[in-house]
TORNUPA-568276 format. One record per residue (C-alpha): residue number from 1; x, y, z. Coordinates in steps of 0.5 Angstrom, whole numbers, plus 500, padded with zeros to 3 digits. Layout:
// residues N
 num   x   y   z
 NUM   X   Y   Z
...
This chain:
// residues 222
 num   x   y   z
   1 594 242 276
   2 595 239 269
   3 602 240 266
   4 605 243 263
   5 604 249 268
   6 607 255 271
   7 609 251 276
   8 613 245 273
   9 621 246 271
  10 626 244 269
  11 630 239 272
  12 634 240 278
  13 640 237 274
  14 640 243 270
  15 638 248 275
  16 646 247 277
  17 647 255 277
  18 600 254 305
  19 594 258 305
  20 596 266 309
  21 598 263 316
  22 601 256 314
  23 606 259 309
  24 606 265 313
  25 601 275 302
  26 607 281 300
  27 612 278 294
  28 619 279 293
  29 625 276 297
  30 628 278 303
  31 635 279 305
  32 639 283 309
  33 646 282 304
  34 651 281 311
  35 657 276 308
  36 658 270 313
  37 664 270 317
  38 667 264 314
  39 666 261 307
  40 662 256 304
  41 665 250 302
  42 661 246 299
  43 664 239 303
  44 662 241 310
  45 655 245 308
  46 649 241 311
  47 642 243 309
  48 637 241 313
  49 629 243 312
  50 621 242 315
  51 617 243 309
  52 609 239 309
  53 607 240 300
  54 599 237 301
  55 600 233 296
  56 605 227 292
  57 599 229 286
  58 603 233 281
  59 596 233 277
  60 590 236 278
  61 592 240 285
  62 587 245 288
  63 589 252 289
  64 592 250 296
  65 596 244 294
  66 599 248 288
  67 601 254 292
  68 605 248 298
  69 609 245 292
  70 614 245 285
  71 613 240 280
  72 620 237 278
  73 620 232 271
  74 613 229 275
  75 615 229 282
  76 612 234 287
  77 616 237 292
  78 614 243 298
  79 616 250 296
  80 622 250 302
  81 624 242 300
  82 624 245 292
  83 630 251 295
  84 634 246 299
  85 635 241 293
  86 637 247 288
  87 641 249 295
  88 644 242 295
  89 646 242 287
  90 649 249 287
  91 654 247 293
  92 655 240 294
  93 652 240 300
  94 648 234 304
  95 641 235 305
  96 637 233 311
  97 630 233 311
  98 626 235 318
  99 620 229 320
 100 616 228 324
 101 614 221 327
 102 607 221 326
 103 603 223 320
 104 601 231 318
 105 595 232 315
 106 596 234 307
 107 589 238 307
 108 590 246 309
 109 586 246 314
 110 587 241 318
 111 595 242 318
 112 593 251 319
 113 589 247 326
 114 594 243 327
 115 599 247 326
 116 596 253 331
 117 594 248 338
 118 602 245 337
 119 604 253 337
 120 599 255 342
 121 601 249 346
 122 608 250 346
 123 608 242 343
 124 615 240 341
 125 613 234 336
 126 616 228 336
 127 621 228 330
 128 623 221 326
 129 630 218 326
 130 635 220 329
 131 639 227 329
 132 645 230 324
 133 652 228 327
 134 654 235 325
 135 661 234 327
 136 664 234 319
 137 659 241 317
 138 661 248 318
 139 657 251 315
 140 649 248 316
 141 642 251 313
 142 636 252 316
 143 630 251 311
 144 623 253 313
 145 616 255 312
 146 612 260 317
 147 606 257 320
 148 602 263 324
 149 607 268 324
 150 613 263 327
 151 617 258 325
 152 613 251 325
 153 613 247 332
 154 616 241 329
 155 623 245 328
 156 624 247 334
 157 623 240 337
 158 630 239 332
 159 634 246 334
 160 633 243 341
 161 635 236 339
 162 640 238 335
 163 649 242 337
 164 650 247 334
 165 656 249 337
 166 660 252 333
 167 655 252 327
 168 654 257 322
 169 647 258 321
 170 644 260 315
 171 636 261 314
 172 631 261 308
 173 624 260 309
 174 618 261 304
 175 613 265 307
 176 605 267 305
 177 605 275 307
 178 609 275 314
 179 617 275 311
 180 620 272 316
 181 617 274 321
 182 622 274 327
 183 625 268 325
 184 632 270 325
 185 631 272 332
 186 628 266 335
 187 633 261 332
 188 638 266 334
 189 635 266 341
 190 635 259 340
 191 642 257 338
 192 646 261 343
 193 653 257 341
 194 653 258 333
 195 653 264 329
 196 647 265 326
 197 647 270 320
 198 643 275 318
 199 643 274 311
 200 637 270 312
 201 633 269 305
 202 625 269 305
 203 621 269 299
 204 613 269 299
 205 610 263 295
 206 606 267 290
 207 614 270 287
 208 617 261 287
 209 617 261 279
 210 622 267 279
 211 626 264 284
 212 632 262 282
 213 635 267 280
 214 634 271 288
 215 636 264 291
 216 642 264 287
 217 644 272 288
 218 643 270 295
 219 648 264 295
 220 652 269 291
 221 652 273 297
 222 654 269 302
């Protein structure tokens, strides 16, 4: 993809205010508008999220490259590592970026592969570094893609890894025609000692270059 194109803008500074299965192809945004019990305040806000852009090229992608990826001032970044910065700006949050230890193809089908015997498995990958202190945050956002209707397996390696005690929980998830995908209720189910609101955002990644303004009500929402 050369510049400028649809998917280069404007510099997150100023935005203060992967194929069917991979990134889940429906559009628009979904949320349910409950509030969560407690304000965010933007000191105590963690945001957390897994997000695999196939590329680091911000020129020449090919059509599965472009639909994992923003470009931002020449930077490339995933769709769901795109929201969790403009997340960050918007808040004053602190961000955490879920990795795993080994290497994860950056071609669609082999990460679709992957992807699908770690789920078939029921494989918790091995994750990079150490997990969040989330002993300061009150408030800590999940970000994700969904990979063959699910969440990816490396995220549920870092929900199991992680405490989430007495957390309040918010989704978001960039998703290729399967929304959510049931995923509220698995972290739910997953993260029994934290509240986890229903007020989850999802988006497909054909509608990412009118997103801003839905992540923004959303966060408005909340």
């Amino acid at each position: 993809m050369t510049a400028p194109t649809r998917r280069t803008f404007l510099s997150l500074a100023a935005v203060t205010a992967v194929g069917a299965v991979l990134a889940g192809c429906s559009r628009g945004s979904t949320s349910t508008g409950e509030a969560l019990d407690a304000p965010i305040e933007g000191g105590r806000t963690l945001v957390t999220y897994f997000s695999v852009p196939l590329t680091d090229r911000p020129e020449g992608m090919d059509q599965d490259e472009e639909n994992s990826t923003h470009v931002v001032d020449g930077k490339v970044y995933g769709n769901v590592q795109y929201f969790a910065q403009l997340i960050e700006a918007r808040l004053g949050a602190e961000v955490f970026r879920i990795e795993t230890a080994e290497d994860l193809p950056t071609s669609y089908q082999p990460l679709a592969d992957l992807a699908l015997e770690q789920q078939e498995a029921g494989t918790r990958p091995e994750l990079k570094g150490g997990m969040p202190d989330l002993a300061e945050f009150d408030t800590v956002f999940i970000g994700y893609p969904i990979f063959w209707y699910d969440i990816p397996m490396p995220l549920y390696s870092f929900l199991e890894q992680t405490d989430f005690s007495g957390k309040n929980i918010v989704l978001f998830s960039v998703h290729g025609g399967s929304q959510l995908s049931g995923s509220v209720e698995t972290i739910t189910e997953a993260l029994p000692d934290a509240t986890v609101s229903k007020n989850a955002f999802s988006i497909s990644r054909d509608d990412m270059d009118d997103s801003e303004p839905q992540l923004r009500e959303w966060l408005d929402s909340l």
